[in-house]
C-alpha positions, -999 to 999 in steps of 0.1 A, spaced: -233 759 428 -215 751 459 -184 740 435 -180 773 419 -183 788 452 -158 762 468 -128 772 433 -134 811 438 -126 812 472 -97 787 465 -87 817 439 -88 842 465 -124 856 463 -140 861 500 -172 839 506 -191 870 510 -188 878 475 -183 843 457 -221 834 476 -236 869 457 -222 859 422 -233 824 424 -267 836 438 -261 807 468 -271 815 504 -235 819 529 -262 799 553 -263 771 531 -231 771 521 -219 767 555 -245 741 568 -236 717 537 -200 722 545 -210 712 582 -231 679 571 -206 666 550 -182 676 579 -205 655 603 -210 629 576 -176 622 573 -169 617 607 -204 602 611 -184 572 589 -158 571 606 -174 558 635 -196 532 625 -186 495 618 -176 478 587 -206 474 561 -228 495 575 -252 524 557 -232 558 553 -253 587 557 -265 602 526 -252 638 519 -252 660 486 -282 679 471 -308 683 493 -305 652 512 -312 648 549 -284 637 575 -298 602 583 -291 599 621 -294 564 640 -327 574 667 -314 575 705 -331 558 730 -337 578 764 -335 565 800 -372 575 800 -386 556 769 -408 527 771 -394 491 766 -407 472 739 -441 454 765 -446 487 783 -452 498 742 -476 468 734 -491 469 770 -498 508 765 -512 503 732 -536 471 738 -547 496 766 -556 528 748 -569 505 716 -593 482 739 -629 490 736 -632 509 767 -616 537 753 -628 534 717 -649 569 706 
C-alpha cells in the first residue's frame, strides 16, 4: 500500500488524495516514512556488526533501553529484591 501511495505522488497526485484511493491512513503513511527515517539514521550510528532495527510491516522500532542517573545499579537490584522476596514480607 505505502508503494502505490509513494509512485502516485511521484506522478503528481497530492497525498491527500493518493492516501483516499489506496484506503491508507495520511497518519500512517507519515509515521512509517518517519521510522524508516529514524531507522536509517538509527544505522548509521551504531558500530560495525551490530543488529539494525527492524522496520517494514508492522514492525516495532527496536530501540537500545537508556539507563537514568536515577536507576538502580545491578546490587542495589539484587539487594532490593532479596529484600521484598524474604519471608518477612511474603503474603
Amino acid at each position: 500500500m505505502n508503494a502505490a501511495v509513494i509512485e502516485l505522488t511521484a506522478a503528481g497526485v497530492p497525498t491527500v488524495t493518493a492516501c483516499a484511493l489506496t484506503g491508507r491512513s495520511r497518519a500512517t503513511l507519515h509515521r512509517r516514512a518517519a521510522r524508516a527515517a529514524d531507522a536509517v539514521s538509527c544505522a548509521s550510528r551504531e558500530p560495525a556488526g551490530s543488529p539494525v532495527p527492524a522496520v517494514g510491516g508492522n514492525a516495532p522500532l527496536v530501540r537500545a533501553r537508556r539507563v537514568t542517573r536515577q536507576s538502580l545499579s545491578d546490587t542495589e537490584r539484587e539487594h532490593a529484591r532479596a529484600l521484598l522476596t524474604c519471608p518477612a514480607y511474603a503474603d
